[in-house]
C-alpha positions as CSV (number, residue, x, y, z in Angstrom):
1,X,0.0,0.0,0.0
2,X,1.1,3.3,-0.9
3,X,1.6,6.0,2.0
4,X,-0.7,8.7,1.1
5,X,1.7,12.1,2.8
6,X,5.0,11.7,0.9
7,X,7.4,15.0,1.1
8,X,6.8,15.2,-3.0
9,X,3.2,14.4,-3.8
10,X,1.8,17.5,-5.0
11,X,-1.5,15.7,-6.0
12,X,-3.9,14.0,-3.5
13,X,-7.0,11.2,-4.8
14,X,-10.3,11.8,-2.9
15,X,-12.6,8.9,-3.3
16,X,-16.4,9.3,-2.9
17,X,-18.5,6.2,-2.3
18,X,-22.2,5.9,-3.1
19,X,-22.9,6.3,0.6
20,X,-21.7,9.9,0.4
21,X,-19.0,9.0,3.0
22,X,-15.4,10.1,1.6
23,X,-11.8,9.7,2.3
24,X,-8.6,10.2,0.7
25,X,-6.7,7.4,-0.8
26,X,-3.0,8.0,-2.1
27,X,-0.9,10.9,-2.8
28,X,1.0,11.5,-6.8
29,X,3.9,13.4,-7.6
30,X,2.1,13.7,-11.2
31,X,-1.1,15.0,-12.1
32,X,-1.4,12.3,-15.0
33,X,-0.5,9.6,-12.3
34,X,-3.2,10.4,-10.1
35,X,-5.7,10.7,-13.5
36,X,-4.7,7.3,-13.9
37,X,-5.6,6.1,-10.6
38,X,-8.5,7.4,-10.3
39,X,-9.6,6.6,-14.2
40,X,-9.0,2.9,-13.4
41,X,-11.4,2.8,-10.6
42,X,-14.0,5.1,-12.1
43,X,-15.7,2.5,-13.2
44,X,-17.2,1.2,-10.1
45,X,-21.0,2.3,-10.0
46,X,-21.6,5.0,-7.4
47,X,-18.1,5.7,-6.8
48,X,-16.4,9.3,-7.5
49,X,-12.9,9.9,-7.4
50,X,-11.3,14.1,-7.3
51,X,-7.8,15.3,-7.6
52,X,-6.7,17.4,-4.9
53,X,-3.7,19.7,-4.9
54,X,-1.6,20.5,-2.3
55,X,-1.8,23.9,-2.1
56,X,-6.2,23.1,-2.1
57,X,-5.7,20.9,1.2
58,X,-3.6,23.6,2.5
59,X,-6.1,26.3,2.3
60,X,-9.0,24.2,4.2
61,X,-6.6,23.9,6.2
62,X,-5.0,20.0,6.2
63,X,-1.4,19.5,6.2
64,X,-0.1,17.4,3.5
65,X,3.2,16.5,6.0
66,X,1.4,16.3,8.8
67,X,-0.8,13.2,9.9
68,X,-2.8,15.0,12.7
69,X,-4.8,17.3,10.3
70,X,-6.0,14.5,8.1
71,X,-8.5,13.9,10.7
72,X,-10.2,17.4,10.3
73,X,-10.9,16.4,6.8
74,X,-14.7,17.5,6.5
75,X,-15.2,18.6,3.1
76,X,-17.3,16.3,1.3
77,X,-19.7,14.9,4.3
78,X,-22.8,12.9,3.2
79,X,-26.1,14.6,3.2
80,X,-28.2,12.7,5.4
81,X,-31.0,15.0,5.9
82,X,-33.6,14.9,3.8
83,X,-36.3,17.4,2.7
84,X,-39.7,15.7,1.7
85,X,-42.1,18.2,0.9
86,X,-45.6,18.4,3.4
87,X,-48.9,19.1,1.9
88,X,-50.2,21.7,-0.3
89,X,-46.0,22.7,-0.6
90,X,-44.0,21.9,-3.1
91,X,-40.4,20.5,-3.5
92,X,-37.5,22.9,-4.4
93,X,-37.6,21.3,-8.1
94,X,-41.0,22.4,-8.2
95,X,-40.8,25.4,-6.9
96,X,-37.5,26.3,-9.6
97,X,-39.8,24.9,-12.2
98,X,-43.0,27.1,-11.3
99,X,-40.5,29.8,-11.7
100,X,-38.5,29.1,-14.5
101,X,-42.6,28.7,-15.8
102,X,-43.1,32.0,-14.8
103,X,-40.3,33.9,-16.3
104,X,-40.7,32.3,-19.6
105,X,-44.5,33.5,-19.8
106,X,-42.7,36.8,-18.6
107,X,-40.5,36.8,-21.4
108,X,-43.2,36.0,-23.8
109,X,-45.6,38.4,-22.7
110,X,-42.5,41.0,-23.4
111,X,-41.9,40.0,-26.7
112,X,-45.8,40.2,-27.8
113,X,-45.5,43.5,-26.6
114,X,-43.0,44.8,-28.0
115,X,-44.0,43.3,-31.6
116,X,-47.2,44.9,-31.1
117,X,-45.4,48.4,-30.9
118,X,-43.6,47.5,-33.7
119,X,-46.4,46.7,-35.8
120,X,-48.2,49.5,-34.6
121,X,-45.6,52.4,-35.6
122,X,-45.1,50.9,-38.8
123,X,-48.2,50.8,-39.7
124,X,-48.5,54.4,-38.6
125,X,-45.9,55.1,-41.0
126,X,-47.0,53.2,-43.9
127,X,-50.6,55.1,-43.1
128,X,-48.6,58.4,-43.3
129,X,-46.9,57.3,-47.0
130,X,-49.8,56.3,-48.5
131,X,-51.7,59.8,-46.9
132,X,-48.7,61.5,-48.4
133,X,-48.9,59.9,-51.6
134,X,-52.8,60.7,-52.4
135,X,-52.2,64.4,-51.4
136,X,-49.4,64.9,-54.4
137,X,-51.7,62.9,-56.6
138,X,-54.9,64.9,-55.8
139,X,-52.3,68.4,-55.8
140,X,-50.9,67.1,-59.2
141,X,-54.0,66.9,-60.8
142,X,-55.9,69.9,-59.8
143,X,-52.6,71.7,-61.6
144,X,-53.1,72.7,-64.9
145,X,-51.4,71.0,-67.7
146,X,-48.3,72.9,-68.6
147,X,-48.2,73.4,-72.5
148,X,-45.7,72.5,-74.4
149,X,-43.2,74.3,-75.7
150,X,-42.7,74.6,-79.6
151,X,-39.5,75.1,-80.6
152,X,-38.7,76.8,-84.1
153,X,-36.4,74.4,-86.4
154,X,-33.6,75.9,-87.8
155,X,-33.3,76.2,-91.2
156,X,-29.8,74.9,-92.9
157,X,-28.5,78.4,-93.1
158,X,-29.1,79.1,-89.9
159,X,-27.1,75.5,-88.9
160,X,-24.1,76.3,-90.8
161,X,-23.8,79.8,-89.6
162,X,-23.6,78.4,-85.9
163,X,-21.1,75.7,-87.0
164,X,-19.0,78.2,-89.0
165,X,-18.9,80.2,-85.6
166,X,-17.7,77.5,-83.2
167,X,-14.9,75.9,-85.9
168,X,-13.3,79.5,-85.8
């Protein structure tokens, strides 16, 4: 067996059964090392295994070096107390649910809204074109035609003399 508090492990395997009730097992001077020993028995159903670092342990305050702290080890406890809901209450998953619910008729109810302005100032605005468009066409045709202009054609003599001019 290996001893778990070596001067060089840097890397410490915390093994979770399916009782909730944890421990840990050996100490690595690799991180892949532990990986591995923890991949090979990840397979057992019900069973979790974490890598721990050193410096982790240190700050909840267990000494890698020193045996006496590993019995302060209370991180991962098992849950043994148990919430059943009573009458006419209902359980934390259907309370989120009823809320998650909620917000997401919320939400909907937002977005109707705010398509509804949408539609409505564009449709103000297509109103406004199309009141826009019938004034110039009522305007246009109370106008009175505008006659046309007739323009004299110029006679070849009168060509050539303006050609003569610009060549010069």
């Amino acid at each position: 067996m290996r001893k778990i508090n070596q001067k060089g492990y840097k890397y410490y395997v915390l093994h979770v059964d399916e009782k909730g009730m944890s421990h840990i097992e050996t100490g690595w001077e690799y991180r892949e090392d532990a990986n591995d020993f923890a991949g090979e028995r990840e397979a057992l159903p019900g069973h979790s295994y974490k890598i721990l670092t050193k410096r982790f342990l240190k700050s909840i305050g267990i000494d890698p070096e020193n045996n006496d702290s590993w019995t302060k080890f209370t991180l991962y406890k098992p849950n043994t107390k148990i919430t059943m809901p009573t009458l006419g209450k209902t359980t934390p998953a259907g309370r989120a649910k009823k809320r998650i619910t909620k917000y997401k008729a919320q939400a909907n109810r937002q977005i109707r809204k705010n398509n509804a302005k949408v539609l409505k100032n564009l449709n103000k605005k297509v109103s406004k074109a199309i009141d826009l468009a019938t004034k110039q066409a009522k305007a246009s045709a109370k106008r009175k035609p505008a006659k046309a202009k007739t323009t004299k054609r110029k006679t070849s003599k009168a060509r050539a003399r303006t050609t003569r001019r610009t060549k010069k």
